[in-house]
PDB file of N, CA, C and O in Angstrom:
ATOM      1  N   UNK A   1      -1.801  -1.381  -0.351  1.00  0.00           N
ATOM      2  CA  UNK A   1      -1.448  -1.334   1.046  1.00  0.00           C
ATOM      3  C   UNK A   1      -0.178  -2.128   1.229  1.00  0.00           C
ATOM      4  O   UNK A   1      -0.206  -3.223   0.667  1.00  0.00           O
ATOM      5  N   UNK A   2       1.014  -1.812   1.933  1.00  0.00           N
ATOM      6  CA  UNK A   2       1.652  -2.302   1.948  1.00  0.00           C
ATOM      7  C   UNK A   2       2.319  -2.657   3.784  1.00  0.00           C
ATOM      8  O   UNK A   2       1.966  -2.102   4.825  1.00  0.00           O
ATOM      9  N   UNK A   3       3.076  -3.468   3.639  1.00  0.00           N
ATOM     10  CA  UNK A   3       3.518  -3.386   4.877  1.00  0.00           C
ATOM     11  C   UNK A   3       3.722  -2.471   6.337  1.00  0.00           C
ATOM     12  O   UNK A   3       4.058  -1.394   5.844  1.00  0.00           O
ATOM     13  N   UNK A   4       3.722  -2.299   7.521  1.00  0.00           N
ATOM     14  CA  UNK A   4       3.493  -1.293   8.476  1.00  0.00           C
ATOM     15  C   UNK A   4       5.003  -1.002   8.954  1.00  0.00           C
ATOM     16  O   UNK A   4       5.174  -0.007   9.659  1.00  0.00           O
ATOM     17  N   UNK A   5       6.067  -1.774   8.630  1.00  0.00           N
ATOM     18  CA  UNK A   5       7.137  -1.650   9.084  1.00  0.00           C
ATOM     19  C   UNK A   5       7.322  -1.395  10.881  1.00  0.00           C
ATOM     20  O   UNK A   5       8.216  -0.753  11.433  1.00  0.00           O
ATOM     21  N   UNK A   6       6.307  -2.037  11.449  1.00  0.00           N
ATOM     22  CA  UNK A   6       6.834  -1.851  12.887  1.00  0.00           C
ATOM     23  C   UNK A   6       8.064  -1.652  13.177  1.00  0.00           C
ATOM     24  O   UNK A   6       9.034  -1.485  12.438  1.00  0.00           O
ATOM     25  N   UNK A   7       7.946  -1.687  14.637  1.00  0.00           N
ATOM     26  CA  UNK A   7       9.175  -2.006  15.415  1.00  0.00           C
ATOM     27  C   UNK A   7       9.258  -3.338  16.340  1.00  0.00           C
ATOM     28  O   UNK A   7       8.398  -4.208  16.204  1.00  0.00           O
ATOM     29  N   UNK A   8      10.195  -3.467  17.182  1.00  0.00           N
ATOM     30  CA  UNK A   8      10.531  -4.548  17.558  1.00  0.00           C
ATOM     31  C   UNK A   8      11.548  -3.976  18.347  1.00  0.00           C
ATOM     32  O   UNK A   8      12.297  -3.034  18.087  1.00  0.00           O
ATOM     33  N   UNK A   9      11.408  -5.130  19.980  1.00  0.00           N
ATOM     34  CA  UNK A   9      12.190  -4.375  21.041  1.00  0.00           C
ATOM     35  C   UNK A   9      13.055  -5.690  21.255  1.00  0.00           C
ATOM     36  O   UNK A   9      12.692  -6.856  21.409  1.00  0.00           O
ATOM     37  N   UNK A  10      14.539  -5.018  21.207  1.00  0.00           N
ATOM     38  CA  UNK A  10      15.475  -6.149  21.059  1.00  0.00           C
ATOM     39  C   UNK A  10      15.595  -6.629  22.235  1.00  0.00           C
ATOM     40  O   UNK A  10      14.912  -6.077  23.098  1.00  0.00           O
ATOM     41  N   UNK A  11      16.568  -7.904  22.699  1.00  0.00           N
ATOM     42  CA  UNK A  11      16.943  -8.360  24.155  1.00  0.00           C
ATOM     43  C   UNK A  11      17.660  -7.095  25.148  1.00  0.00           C
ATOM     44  O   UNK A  11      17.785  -7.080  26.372  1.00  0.00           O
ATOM     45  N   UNK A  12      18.124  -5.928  24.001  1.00  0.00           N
ATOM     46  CA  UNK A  12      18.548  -4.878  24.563  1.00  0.00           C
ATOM     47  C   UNK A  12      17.623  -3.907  24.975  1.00  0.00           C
ATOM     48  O   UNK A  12      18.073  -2.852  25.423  1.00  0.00           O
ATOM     49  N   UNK A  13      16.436  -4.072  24.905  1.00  0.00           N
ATOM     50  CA  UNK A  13      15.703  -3.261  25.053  1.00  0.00           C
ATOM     51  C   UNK A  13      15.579  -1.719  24.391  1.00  0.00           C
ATOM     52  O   UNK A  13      14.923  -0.731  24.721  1.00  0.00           O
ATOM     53  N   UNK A  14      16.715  -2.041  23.080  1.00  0.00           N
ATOM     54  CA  UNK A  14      16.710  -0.891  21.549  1.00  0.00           C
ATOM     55  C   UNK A  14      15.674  -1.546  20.773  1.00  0.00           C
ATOM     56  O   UNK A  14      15.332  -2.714  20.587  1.00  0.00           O
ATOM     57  N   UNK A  15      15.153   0.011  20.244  1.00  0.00           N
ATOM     58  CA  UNK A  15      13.822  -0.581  19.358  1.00  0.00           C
ATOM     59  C   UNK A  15      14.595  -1.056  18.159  1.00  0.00           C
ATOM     60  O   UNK A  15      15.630  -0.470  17.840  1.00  0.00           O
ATOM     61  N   UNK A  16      14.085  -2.228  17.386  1.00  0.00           N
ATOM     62  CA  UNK A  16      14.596  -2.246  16.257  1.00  0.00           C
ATOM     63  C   UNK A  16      13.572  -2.194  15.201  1.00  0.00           C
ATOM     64  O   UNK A  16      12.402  -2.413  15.513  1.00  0.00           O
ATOM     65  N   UNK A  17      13.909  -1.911  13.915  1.00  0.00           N
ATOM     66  CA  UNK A  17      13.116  -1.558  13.070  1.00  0.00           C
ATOM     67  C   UNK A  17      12.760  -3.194  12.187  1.00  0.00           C
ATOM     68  O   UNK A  17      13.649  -4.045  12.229  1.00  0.00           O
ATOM     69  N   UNK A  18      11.933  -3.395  11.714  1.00  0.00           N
ATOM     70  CA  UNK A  18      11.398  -5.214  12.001  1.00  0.00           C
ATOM     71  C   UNK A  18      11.047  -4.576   9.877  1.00  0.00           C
ATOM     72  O   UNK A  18      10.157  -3.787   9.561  1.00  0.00           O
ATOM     73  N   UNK A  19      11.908  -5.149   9.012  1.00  0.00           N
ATOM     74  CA  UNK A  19      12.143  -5.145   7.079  1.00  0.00           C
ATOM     75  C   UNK A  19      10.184  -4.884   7.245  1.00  0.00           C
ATOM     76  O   UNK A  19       9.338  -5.152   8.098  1.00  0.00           O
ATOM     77  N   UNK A  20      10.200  -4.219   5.877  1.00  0.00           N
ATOM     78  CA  UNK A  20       8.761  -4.220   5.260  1.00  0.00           C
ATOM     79  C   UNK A  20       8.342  -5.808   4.182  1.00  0.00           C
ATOM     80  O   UNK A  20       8.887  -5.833   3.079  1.00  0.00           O
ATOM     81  N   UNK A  21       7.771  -6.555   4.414  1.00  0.00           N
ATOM     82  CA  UNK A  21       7.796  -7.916   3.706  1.00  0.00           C
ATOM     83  C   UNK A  21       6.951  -8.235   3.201  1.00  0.00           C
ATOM     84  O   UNK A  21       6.907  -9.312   2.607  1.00  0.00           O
ATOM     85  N   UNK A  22       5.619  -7.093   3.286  1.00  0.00           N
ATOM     86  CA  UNK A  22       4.595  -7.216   2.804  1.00  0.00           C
ATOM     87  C   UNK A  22       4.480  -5.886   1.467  1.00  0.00           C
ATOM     88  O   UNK A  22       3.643  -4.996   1.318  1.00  0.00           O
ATOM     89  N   UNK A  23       5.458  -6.171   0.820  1.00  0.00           N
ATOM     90  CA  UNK A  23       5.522  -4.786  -0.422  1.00  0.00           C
ATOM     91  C   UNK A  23       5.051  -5.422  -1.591  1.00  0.00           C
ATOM     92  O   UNK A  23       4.433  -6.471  -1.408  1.00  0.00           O
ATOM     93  N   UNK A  24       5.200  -5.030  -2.746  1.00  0.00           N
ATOM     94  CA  UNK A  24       4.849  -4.396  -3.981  1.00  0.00           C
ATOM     95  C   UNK A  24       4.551  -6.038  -4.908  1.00  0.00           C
ATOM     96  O   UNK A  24       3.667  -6.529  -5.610  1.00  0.00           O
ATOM     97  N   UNK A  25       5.879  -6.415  -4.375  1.00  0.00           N
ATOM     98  CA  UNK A  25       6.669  -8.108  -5.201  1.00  0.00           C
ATOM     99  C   UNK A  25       5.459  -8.560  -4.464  1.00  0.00           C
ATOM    100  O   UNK A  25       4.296  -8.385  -4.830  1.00  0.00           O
ATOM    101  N   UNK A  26       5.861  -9.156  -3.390  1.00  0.00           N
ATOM    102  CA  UNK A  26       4.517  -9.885  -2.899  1.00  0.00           C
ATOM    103  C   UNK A  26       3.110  -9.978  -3.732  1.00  0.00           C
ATOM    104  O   UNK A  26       2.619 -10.867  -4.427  1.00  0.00           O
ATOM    105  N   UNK A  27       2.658  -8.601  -3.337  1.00  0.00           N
ATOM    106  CA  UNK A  27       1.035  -8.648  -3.897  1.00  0.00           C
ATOM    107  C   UNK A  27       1.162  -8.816  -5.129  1.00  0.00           C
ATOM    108  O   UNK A  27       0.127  -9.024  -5.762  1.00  0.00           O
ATOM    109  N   UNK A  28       2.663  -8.772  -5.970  1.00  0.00           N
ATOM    110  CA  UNK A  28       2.243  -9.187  -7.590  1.00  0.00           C
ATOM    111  C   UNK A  28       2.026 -10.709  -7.704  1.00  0.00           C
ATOM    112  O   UNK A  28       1.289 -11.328  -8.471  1.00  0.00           O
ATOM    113  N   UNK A  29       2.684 -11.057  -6.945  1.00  0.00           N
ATOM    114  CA  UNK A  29       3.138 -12.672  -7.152  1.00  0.00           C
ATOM    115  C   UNK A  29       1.691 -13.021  -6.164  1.00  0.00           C
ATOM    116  O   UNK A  29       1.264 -13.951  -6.849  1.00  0.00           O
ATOM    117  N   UNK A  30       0.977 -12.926  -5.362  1.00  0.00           N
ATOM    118  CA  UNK A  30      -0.009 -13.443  -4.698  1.00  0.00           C
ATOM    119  C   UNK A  30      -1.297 -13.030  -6.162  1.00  0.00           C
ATOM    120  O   UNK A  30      -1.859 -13.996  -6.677  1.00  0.00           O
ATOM    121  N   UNK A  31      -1.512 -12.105  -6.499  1.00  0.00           N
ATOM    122  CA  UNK A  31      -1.936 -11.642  -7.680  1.00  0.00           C
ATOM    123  C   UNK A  31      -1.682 -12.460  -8.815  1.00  0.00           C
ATOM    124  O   UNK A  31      -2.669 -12.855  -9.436  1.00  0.00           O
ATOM    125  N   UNK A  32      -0.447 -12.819  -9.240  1.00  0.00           N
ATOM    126  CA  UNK A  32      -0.595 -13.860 -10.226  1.00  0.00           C
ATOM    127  C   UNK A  32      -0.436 -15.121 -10.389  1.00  0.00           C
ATOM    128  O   UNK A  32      -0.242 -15.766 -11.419  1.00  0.00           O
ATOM    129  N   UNK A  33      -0.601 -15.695  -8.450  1.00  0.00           N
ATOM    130  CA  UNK A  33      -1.298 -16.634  -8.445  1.00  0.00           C
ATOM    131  C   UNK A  33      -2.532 -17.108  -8.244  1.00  0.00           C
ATOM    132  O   UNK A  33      -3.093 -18.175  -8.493  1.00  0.00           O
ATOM    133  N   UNK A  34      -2.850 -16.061  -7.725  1.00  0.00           N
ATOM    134  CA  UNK A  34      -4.398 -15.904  -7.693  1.00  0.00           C
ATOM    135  C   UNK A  34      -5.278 -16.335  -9.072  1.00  0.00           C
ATOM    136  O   UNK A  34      -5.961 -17.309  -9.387  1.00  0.00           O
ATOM    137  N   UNK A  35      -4.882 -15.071  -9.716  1.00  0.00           N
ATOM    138  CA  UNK A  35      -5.084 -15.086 -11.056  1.00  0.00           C
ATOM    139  C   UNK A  35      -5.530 -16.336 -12.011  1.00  0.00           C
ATOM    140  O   UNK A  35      -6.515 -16.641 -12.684  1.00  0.00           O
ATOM    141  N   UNK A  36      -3.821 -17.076 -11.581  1.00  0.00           N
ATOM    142  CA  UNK A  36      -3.876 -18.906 -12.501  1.00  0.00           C
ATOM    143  C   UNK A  36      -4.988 -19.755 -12.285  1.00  0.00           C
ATOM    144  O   UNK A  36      -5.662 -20.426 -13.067  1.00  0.00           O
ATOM    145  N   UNK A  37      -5.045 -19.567 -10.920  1.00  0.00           N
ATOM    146  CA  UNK A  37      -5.699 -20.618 -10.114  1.00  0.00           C
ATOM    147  C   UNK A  37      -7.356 -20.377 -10.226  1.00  0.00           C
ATOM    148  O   UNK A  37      -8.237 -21.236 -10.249  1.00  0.00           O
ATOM    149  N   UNK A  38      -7.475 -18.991 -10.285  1.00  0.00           N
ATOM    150  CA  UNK A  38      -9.085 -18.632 -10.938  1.00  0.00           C
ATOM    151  C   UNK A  38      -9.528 -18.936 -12.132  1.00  0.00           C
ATOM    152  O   UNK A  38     -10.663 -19.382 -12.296  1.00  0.00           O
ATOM    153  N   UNK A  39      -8.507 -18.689 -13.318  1.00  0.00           N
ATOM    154  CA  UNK A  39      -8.852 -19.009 -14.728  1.00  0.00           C
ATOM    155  C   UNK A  39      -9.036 -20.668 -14.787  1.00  0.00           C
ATOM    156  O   UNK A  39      -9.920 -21.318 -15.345  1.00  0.00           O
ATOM    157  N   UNK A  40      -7.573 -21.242 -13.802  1.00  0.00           N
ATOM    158  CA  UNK A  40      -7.764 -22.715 -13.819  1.00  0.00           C
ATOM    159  C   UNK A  40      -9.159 -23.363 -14.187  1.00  0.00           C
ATOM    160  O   UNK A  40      -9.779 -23.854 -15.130  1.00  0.00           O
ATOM    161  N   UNK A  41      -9.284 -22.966 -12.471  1.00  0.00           N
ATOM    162  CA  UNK A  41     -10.169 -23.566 -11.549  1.00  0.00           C
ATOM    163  C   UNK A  41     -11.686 -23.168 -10.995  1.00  0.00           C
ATOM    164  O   UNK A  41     -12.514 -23.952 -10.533  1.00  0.00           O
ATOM    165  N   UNK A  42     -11.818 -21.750 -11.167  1.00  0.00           N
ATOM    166  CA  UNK A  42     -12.902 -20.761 -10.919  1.00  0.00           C
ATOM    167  C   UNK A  42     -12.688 -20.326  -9.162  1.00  0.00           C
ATOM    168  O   UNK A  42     -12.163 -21.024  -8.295  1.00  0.00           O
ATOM    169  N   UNK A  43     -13.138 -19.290  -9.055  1.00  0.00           N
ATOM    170  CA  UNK A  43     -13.585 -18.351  -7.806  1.00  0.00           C
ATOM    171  C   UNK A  43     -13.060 -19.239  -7.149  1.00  0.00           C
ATOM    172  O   UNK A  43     -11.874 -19.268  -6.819  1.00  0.00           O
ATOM    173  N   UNK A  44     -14.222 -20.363  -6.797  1.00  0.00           N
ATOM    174  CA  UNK A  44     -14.775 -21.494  -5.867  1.00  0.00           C
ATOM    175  C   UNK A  44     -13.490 -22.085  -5.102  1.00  0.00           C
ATOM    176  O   UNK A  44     -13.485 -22.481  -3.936  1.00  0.00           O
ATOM    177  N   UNK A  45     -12.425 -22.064  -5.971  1.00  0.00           N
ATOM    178  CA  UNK A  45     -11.555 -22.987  -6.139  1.00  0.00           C
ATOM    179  C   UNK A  45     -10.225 -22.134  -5.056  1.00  0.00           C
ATOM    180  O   UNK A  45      -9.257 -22.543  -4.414  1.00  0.00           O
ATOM    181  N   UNK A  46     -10.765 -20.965  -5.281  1.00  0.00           N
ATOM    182  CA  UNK A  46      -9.262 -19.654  -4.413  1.00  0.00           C
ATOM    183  C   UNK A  46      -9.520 -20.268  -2.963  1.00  0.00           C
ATOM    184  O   UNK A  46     -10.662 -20.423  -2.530  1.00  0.00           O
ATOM    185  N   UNK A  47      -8.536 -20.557  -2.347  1.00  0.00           N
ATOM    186  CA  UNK A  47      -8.179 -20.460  -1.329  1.00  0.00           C
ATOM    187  C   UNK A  47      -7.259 -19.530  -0.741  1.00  0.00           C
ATOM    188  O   UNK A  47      -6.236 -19.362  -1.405  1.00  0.00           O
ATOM    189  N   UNK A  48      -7.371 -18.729   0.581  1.00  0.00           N
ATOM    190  CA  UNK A  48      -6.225 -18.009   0.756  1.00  0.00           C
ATOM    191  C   UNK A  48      -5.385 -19.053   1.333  1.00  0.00           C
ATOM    192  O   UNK A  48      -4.293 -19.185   0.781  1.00  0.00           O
ATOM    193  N   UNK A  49      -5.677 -19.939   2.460  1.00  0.00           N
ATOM    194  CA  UNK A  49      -4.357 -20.300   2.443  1.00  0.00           C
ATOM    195  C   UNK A  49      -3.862 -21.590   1.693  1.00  0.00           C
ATOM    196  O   UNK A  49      -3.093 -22.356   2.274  1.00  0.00           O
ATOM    197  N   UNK A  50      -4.231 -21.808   0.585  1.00  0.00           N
ATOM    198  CA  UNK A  50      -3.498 -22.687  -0.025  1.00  0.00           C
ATOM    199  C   UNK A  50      -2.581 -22.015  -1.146  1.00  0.00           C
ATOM    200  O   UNK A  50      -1.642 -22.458  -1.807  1.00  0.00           O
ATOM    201  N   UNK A  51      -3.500 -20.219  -1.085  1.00  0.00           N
ATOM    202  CA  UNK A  51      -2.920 -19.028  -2.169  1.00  0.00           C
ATOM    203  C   UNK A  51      -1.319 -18.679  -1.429  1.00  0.00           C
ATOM    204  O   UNK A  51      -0.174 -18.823  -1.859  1.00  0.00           O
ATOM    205  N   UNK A  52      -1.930 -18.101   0.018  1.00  0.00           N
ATOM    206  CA  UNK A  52      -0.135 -17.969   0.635  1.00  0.00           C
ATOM    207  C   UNK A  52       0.690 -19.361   0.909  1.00  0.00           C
ATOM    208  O   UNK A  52       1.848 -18.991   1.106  1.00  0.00           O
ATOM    209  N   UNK A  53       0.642 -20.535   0.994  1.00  0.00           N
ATOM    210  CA  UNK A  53       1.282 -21.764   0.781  1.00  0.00           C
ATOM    211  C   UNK A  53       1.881 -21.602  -0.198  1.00  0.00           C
ATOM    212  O   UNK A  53       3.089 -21.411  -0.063  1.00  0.00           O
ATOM    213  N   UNK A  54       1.398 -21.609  -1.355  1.00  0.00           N
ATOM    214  CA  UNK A  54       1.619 -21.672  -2.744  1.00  0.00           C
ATOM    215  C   UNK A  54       3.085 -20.275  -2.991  1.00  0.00           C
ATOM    216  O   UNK A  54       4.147 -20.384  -3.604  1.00  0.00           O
ATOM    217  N   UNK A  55       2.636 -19.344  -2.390  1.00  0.00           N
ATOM    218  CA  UNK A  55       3.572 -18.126  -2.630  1.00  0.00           C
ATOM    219  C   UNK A  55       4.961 -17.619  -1.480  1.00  0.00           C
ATOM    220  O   UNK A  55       5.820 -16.738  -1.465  1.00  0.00           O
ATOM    221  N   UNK A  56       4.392 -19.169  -0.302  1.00  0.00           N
ATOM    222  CA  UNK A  56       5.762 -19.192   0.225  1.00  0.00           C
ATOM    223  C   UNK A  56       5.677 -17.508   1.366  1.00  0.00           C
ATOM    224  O   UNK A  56       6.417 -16.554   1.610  1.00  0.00           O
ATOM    225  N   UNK A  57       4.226 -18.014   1.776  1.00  0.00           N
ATOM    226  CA  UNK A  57       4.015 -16.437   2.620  1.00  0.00           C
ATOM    227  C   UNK A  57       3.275 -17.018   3.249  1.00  0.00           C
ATOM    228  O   UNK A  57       3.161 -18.242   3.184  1.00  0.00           O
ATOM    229  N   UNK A  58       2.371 -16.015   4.263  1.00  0.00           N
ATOM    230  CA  UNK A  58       1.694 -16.427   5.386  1.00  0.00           C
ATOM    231  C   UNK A  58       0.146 -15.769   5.343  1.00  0.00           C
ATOM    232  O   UNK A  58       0.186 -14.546   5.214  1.00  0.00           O
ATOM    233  N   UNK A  59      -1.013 -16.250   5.413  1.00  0.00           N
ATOM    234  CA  UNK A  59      -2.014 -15.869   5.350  1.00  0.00           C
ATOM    235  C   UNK A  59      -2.240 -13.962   5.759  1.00  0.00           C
ATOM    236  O   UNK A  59      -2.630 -13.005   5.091  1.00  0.00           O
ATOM    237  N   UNK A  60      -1.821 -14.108   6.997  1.00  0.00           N
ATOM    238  CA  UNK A  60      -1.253 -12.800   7.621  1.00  0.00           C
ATOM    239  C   UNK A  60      -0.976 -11.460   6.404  1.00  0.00           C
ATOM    240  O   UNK A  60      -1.774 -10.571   6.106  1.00  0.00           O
ATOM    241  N   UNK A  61       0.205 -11.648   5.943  1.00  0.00           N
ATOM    242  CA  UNK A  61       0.718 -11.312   4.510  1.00  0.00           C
ATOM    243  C   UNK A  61      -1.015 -10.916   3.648  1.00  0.00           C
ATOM    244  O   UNK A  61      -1.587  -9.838   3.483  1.00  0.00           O
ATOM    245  N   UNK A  62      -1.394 -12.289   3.277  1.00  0.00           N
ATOM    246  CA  UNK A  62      -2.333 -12.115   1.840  1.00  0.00           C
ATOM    247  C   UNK A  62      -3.764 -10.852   2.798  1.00  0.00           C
ATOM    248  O   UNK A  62      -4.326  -9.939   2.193  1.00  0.00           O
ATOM    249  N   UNK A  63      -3.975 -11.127   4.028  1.00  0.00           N
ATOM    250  CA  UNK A  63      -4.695  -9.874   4.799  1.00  0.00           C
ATOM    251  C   UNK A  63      -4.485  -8.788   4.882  1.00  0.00           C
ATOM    252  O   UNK A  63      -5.188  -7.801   4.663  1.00  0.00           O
ATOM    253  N   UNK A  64      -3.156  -8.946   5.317  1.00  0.00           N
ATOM    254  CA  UNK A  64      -2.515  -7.010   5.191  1.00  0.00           C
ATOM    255  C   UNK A  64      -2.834  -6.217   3.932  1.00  0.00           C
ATOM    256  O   UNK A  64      -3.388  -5.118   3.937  1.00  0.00           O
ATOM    257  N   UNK A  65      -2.321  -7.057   2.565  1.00  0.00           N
ATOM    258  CA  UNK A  65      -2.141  -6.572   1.366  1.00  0.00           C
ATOM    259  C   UNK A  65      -3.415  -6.595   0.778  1.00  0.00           C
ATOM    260  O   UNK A  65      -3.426  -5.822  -0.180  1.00  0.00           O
ATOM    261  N   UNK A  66      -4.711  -7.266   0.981  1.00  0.00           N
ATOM    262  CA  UNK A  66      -5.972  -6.949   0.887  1.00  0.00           C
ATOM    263  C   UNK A  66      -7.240  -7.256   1.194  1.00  0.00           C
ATOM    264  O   UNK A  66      -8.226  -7.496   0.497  1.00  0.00           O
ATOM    265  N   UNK A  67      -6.987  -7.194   2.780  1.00  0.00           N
ATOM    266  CA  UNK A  67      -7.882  -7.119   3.426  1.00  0.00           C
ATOM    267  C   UNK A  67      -9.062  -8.543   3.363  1.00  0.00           C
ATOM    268  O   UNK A  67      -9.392  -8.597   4.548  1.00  0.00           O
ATOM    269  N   UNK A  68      -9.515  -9.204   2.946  1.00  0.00           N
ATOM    270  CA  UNK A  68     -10.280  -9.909   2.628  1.00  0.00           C
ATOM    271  C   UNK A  68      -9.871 -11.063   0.954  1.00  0.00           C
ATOM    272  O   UNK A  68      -9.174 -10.801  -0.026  1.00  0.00           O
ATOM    273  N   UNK A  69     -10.699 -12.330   1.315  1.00  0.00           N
ATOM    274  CA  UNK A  69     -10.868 -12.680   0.101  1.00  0.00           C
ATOM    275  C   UNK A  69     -11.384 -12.010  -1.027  1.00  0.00           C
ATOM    276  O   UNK A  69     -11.001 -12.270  -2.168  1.00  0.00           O
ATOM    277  N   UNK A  70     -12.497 -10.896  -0.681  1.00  0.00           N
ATOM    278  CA  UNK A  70     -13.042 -10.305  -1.597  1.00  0.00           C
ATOM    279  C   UNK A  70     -12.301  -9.264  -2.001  1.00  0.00           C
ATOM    280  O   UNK A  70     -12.297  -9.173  -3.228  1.00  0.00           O
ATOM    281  N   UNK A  71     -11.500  -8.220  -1.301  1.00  0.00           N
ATOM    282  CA  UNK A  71     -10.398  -7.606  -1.459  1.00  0.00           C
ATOM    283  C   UNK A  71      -9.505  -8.468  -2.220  1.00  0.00           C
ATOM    284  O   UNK A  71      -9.665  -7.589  -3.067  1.00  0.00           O
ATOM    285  N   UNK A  72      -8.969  -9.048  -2.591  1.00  0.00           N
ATOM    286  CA  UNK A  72      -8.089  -9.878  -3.257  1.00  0.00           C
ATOM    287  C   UNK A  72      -8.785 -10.246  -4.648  1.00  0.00           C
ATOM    288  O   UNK A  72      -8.034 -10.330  -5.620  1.00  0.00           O
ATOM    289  N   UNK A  73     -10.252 -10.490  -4.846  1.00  0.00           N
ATOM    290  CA  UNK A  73     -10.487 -10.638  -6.458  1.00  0.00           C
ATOM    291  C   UNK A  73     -11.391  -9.738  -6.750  1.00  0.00           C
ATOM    292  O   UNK A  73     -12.305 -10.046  -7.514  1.00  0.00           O
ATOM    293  N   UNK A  74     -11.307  -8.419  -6.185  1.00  0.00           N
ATOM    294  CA  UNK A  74     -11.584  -7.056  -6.591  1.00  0.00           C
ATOM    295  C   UNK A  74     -10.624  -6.676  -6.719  1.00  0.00           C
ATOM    296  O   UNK A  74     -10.767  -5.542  -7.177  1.00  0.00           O
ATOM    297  N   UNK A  75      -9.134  -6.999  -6.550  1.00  0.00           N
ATOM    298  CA  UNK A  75      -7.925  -6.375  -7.234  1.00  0.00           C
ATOM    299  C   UNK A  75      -7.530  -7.290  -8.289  1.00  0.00           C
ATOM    300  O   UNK A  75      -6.678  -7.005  -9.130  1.00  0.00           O
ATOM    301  N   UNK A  76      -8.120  -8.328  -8.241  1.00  0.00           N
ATOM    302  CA  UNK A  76      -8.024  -9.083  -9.985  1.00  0.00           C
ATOM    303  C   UNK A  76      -9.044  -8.597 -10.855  1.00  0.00           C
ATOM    304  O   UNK A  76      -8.942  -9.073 -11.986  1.00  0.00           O
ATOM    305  N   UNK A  77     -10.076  -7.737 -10.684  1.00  0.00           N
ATOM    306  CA  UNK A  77     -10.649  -7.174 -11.607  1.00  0.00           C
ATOM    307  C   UNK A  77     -10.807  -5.763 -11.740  1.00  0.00           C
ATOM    308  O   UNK A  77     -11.402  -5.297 -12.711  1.00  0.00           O
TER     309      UNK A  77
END
């Protein structure tokens, strides 16, 4: 799942088109930090938001791209 690419209504009242930021890079890099931090540390230990802290993103972000904590280490396995 990737980003929705809304829109966004400028001070001009032109729609503007608002970057996709939730793509491909992201979920790899949330993915292989996920990843570290499980082998580290175990399950117990995942946090999402210490996962999007860590990756320099926003909880928001690690939801879009999969839905849940459990969504997130059902795409690590």
């Amino acid at each position: 799942m990737t980003g929705t690419g809304l829109s966004a209504v400028s001070s001009a009242g032109a729609s503007v088109a608002r970057p996709k930021t939730h793509d491909e890079s992201l979920r790899l890099r949330l993915l292989h930090r996920a990843a570290a931090t499980v082998f580290d540390r175990g399950t117990a230990a995942l946090s999402l938001r210490q996962l999007a802290a860590d990756v320099k993103t926003s909880t928001t972000a690690v939801y879009s791209l999969f839905g849940s904590k459990a969504g997130l280490l059902d795409s690590l396995y």
